[in-house]
C-alpha positions in Angstrom: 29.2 -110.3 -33.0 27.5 -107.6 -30.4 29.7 -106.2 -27.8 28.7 -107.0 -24.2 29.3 -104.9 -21.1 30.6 -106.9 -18.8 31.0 -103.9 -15.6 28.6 -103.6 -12.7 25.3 -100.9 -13.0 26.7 -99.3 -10.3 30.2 -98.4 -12.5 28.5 -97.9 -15.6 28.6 -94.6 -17.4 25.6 -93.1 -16.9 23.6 -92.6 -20.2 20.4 -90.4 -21.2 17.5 -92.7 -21.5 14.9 -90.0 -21.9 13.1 -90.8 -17.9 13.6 -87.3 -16.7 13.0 -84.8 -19.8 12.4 -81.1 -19.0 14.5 -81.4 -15.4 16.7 -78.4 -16.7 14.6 -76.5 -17.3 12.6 -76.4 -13.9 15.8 -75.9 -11.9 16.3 -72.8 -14.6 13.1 -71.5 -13.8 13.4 -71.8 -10.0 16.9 -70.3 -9.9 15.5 -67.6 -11.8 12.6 -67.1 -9.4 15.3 -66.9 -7.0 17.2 -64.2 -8.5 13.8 -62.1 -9.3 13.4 -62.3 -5.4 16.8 -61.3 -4.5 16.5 -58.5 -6.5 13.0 -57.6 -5.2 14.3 -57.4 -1.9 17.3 -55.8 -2.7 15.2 -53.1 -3.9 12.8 -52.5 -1.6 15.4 -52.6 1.0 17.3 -49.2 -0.4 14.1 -47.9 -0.8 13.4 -48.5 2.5 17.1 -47.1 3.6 16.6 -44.2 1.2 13.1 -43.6 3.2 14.6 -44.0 6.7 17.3 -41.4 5.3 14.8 -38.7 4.1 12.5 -38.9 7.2 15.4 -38.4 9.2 16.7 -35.3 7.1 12.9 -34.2 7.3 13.1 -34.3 11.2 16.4 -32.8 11.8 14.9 -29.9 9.2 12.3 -29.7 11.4 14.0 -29.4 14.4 15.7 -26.7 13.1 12.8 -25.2 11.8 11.3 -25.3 15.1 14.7 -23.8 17.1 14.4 -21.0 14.9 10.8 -20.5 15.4 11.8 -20.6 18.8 14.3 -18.1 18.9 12.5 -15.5 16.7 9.3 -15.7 19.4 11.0 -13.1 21.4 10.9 -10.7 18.9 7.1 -11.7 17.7 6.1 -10.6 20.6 8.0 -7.7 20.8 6.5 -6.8 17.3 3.0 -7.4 18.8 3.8 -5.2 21.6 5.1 -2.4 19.9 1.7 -2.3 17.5 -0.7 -2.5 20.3 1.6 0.5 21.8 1.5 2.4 18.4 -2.3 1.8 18.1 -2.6 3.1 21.4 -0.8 6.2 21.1 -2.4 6.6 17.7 -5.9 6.3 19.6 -4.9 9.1 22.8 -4.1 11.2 19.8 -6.5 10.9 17.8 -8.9 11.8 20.7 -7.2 14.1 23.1 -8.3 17.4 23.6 -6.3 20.5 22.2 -5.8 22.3 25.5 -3.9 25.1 25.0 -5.8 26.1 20.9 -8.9 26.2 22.9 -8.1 28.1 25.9 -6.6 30.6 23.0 -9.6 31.3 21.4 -11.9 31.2 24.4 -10.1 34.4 25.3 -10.6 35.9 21.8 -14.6 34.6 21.4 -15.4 35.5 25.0 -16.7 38.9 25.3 -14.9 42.0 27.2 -17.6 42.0 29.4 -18.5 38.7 30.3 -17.1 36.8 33.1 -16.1 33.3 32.9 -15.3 31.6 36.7 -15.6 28.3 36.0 -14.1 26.0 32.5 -14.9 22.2 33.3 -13.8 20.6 30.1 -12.9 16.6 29.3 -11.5 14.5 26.1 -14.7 12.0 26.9 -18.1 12.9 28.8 -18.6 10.5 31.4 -21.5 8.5 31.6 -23.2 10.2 35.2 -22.3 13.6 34.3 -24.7 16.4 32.9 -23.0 16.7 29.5 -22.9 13.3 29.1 -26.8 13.0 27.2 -26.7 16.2 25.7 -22.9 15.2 23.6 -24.6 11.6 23.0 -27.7 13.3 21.0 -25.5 15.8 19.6 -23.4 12.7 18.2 -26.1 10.8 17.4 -27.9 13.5 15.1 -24.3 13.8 13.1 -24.5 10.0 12.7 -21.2 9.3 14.8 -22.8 5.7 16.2 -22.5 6.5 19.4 -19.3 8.3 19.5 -19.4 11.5 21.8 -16.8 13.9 21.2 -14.9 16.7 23.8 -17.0 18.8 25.8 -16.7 21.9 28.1 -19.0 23.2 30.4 -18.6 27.4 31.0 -19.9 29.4 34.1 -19.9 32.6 34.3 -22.0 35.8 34.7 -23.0 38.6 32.1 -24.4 42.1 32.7 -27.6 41.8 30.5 -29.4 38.2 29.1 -28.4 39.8 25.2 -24.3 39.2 26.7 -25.2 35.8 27.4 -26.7 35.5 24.2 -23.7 37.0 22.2 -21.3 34.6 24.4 -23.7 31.6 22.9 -23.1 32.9 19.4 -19.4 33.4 19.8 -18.6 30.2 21.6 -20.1 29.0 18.4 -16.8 29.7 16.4 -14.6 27.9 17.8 -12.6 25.1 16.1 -14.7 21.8 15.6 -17.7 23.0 18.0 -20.7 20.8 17.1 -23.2 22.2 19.7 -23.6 25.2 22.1 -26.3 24.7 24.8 -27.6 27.0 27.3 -28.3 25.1 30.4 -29.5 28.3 32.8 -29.2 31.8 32.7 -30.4 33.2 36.0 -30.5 36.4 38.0 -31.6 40.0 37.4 -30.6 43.7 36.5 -32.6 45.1 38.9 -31.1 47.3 42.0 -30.1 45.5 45.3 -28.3 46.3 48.0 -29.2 46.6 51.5 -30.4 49.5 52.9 -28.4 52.3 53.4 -25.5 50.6 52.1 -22.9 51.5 50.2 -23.6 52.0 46.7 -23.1 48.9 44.3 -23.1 47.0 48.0 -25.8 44.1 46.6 -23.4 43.8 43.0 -20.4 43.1 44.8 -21.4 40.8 47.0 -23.2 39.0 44.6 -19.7 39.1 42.2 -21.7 39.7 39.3 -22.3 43.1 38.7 -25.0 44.5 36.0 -24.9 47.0 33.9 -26.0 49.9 35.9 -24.6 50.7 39.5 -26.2 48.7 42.3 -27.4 45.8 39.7 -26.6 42.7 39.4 -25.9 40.5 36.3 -27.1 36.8 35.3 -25.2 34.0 35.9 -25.4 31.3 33.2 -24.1 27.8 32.4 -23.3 26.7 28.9 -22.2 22.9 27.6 -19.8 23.2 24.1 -20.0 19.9 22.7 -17.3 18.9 20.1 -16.9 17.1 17.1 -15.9 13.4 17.7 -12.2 12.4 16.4 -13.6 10.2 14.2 -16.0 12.8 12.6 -13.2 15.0 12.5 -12.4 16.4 9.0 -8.8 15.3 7.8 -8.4 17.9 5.2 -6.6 20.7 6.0 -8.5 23.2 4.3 -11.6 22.3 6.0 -10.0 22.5 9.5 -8.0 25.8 8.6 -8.9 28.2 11.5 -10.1 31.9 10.9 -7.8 34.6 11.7 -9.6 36.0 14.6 -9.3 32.8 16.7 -5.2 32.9 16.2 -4.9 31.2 12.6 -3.5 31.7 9.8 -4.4 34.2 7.3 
């Protein structure tokens, strides 16, 4: 005899009948789509954080970086100061004019009998002045660019034209003399004085006296043009200085 159910289909057991086949598996494969995304997000979210946290280590770096920079500006500047100074000093030196050496020699070159009255000399020839075209050709024929050196500019008055000559030769000698130029030699060793005079009246009232009594000498003007700094020759045995001008042995 076959059994018969005799409950309601609302209290029945449920049973499978086969409808719905492959349900699980769905609800497996959205949960694990679920937990993929959870864990994508997670992810990117500390990477983010971890981002966040390394720019802001990168700025506070920075900002010390930059308080430091800061700080050490003073003494950037200061560094910069002091080598434009040192460069400076460096450049007055390197072309300033050895006053007291060449005043030494002049009064060993210049002869016994030759008068000097006037010594106009300067580190630089100006532009306007006399000296000024006569050092520029001087340092252009040594191939200095441009670059005039020291020059001094002598009066005086000799007894004969052969003195003025000699002074020429022996202004020569000095230390790092490039050129010596005559610019004029004037006057005459003939007698003057007015008449019945004293004797020698004419000489000493012209104040250069000649080589006889009652003569007068020549007065002359001569430019010295140095060698420029730059031209200047840095080894010492080339700039040693002969005894007679006060050097060494």
């Amino acid at each position: 005899m076959r059994p018969v159910n005799l409950l309601p289909a609302s209290d029945r057991r449920a049973t499978a009948s086969g409808a719905r086949q492959g349900s699980a598996y769905i609800l497996v494969g959205v949960l694990s789509v679920l937990l993929l995304a959870v864990a994508v997000y997670a992810l990117t979210a500390r990477s983010v954080n971890s981002n966040r946290n390394e720019a802001a280590e990168a700025q506070t770096k920075a900002d010390l970086a930059e308080a430091r920079a800061t700080t050490l500006s003073s003494f950037a500047n200061f560094s910069a100061i002091r080598a434009t100074r040192e460069s400076s000093v460096r450049a007055l030196s390197q072309s300033r004019l050895d006053w007291e050496r060449l005043m030494r020699e002049l009064s060993r070159v210049i002869p016994s009998n030759v008068k000097v009255t006037e010594i106009n000399a300067q580190a630089q020839p100006a532009a306007g002045s006399a000296a000024a075209p006569a050092a520029a050709a001087a340092a252009a024929a040594a191939g200095a660019a441009g670059a005039a050196g020291p020059t001094m500019k002598l009066s005086g008055c000799a007894p004969t034209q052969p003195d003025v000559a000699v002074t020429i030769v022996r202004l020569r000698q000095l230390h790092d003399v490039q050129d010596v130029k005559l610019g004029q030699s004037a006057g005459s060793d003939l007698a003057v004085g007015a008449e019945g005079g004293a004797p020698g009246a004419g000489a000493a009232a012209s104040g250069c006296p000649g080589p006889r009594p009652r003569t007068t000498g020549f007065s002359f003007d001569i430019t010295v043009s140095f060698v420029p700094p730059a031209a200047t020759p840095t080894d010492p045995a080339d700039r040693k200085v002969p005894a007679t001008l006060g050097g060494g042995a």
